[in-house]
C-alpha positions in Angstrom: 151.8 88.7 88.5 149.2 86.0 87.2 146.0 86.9 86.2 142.6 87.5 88.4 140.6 85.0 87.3 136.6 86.1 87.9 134.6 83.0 89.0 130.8 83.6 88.1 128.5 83.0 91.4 125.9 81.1 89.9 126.6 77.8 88.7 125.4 76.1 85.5 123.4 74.3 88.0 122.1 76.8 90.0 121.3 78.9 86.8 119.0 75.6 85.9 117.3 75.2 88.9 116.3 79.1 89.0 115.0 78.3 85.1 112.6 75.7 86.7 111.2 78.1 89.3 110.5 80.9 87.2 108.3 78.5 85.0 106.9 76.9 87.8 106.0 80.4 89.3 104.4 81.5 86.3 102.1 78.4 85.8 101.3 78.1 89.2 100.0 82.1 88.3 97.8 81.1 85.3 96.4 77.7 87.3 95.1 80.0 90.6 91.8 81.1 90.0 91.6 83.6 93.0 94.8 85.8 92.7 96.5 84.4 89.2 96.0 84.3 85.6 95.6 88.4 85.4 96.0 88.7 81.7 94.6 84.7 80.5 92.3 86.0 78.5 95.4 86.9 76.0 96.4 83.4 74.8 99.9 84.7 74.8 100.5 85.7 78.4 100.3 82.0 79.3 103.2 80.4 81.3 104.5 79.4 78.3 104.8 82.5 76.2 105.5 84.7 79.0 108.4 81.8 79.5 109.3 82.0 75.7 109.4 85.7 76.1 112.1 85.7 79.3 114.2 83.1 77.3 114.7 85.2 74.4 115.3 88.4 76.5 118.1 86.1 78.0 119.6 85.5 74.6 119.6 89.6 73.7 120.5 90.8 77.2 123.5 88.4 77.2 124.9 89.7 74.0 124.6 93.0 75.0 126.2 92.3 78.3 129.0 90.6 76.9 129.7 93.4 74.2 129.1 96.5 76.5 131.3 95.1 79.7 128.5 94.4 81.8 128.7 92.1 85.0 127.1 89.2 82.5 125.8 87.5 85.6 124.0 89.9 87.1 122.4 90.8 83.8 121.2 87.6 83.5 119.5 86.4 86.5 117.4 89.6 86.4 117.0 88.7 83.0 115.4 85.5 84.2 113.5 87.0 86.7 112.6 90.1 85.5 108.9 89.4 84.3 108.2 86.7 86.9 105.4 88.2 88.7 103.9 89.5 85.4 101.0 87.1 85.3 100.2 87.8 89.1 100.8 91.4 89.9 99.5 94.4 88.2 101.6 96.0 85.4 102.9 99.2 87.2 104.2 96.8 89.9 105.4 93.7 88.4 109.0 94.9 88.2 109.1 95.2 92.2 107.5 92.4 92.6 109.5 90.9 90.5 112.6 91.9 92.4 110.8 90.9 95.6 110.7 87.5 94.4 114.1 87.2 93.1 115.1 88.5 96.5 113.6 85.8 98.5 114.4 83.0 95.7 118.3 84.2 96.1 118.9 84.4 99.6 117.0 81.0 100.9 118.3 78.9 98.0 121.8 80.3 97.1 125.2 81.2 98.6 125.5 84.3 96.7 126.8 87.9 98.3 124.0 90.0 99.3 125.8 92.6 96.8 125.1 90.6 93.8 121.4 90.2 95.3 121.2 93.6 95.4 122.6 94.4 92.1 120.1 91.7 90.7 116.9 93.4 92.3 117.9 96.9 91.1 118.1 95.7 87.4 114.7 93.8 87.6 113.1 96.7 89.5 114.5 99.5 86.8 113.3 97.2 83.6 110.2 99.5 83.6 112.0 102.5 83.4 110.7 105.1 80.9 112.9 107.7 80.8 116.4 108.0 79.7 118.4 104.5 80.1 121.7 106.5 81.2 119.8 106.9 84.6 119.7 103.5 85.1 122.5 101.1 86.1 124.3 99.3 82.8 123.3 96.3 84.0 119.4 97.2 84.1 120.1 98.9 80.9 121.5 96.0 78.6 117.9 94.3 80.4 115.9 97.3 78.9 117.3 97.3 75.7 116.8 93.5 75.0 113.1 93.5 76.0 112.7 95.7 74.2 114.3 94.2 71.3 112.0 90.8 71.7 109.1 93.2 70.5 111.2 94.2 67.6 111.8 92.1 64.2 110.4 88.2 62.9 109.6 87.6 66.4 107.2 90.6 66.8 105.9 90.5 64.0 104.5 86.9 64.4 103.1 88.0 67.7 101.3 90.7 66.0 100.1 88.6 63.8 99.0 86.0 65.9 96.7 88.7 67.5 95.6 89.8 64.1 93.6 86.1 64.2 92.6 86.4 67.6 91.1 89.8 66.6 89.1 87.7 63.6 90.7 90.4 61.4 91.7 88.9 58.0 94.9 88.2 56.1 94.1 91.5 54.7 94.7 93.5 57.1 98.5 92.2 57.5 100.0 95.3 55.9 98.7 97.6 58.7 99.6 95.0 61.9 102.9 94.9 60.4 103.3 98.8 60.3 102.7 98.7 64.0 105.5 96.4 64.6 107.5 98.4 62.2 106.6 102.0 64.5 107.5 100.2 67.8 110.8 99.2 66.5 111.3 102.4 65.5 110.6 103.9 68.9 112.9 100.8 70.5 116.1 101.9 68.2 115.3 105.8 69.6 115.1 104.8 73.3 118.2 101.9 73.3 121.6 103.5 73.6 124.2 100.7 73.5 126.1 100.6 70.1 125.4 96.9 70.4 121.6 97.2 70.8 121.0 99.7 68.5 122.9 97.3 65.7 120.5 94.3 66.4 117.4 97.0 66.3 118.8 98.2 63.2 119.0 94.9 61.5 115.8 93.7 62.8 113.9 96.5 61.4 114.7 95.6 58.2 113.4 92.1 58.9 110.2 94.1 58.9 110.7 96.3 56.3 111.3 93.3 53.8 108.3 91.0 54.9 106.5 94.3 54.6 107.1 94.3 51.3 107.2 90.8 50.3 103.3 90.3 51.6 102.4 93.9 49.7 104.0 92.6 46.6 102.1 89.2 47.0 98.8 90.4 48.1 97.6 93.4 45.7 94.5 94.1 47.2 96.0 94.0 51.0 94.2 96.9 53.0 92.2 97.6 50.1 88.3 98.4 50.9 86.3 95.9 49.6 84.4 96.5 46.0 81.1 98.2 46.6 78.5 95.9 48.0 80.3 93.0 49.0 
């Protein structure tokens, strides 16, 4: 008896074109000034961060797919879609809207099985979740854990720091922005549950940990109150 051979039922191609949308989407967001652009006044929740963002949740939710014997394509087309609506819709309903327009993006532009449609819209519509992750589909989960991840390590710690200048704080405040990326990873290892996800929290953590130290060893005076009068 040969083999059963799964064939995936979205395309390279397909995968592309959905790519294009979902940045599309979120620009056209930002650019309507009646109904869009909900959160512009955060340079980072442009199209282009909140693009950056999905990519890199892709990366994460793929690996933790792959490892934890998750339907991989499932995991990520809600990966890609999962944040679509964030720039348009409030936060406590950008995951169904989300799923609303992944829905509609699937059925009028692809072939695939309204099971795989539904399987997609439950994982973008549970990536809110905030309770315990084993109530949620392993699929949604392995979504979860990775964007959850993308706030963790190098990468969240340049966002937070980014925002740091935005704020007008100074360079000396650094130690304290990066003990707030350093708590929410924290918090992100105790709510992921995957062995595979709870590695990659682990390990970007210590990311953290070192530049902590690094910019306290090269900044003496970092969170120090100024000297008296100045």
């Amino acid at each position: 008896m040969g083999v059963e051979i799964k064939e995936t039922p979205v395309s390279d191609a397909e995968f592309e074109s959905m790519k294009r949308f979902v940045y599309e989407y979120l620009d056209a967001s930002v650019k309507n000034e009646d109904e869009g652009g909900r959160m512009r006044w955060y340079p980072w929740h442009s199209a282009e961060y909140r693009f950056n963002h999905t990519l890199n949740v892709l990366s994460l939710a793929t690996e933790i797919a792959r490892k934890e014997g998750a339907d991989v394509d499932v995991v990520r087309v809600a990966t890609l879609f999962h944040d679509v609506a964030k720039l348009d819709a409030d936060q406590d309903v950008h995951a169904e809207e989300g799923a609303r327009v992944a829905r509609e993006y699937l059925s009028s532009r692809t072939s695939v099985p309204g099971s795989f449609i539904d399987r997609v819209c439950n994982a973008i519509e549970a990536h809110s979740h905030q309770g315990e992750l084993d109530a949620v589909s392993l699929e949604a989960r392995c979504l979860i854990e990775a964007d959850l991840l993308d706030k963790v390590g190098a990468n969240g710690t340049a966002l937070m720091l980014l925002r740091m200048g935005y704020e007008a704080r100074t360079h000396m405040d650094a130690a304290t922005i990066v003990d707030r990326v350093y708590e929410r990873g924290k918090e992100a290892v105790s709510r992921v549950e995957s062995d595979t996800a709870r590695s990659m929290a682990h390990e970007r953590l210590k990311r953290v940990r070192w530049f902590r130290e690094w910019l306290e060893s090269e900044v003496p005076e970092m969170d120090c109150e100024p000297p008296e009068g100045l």
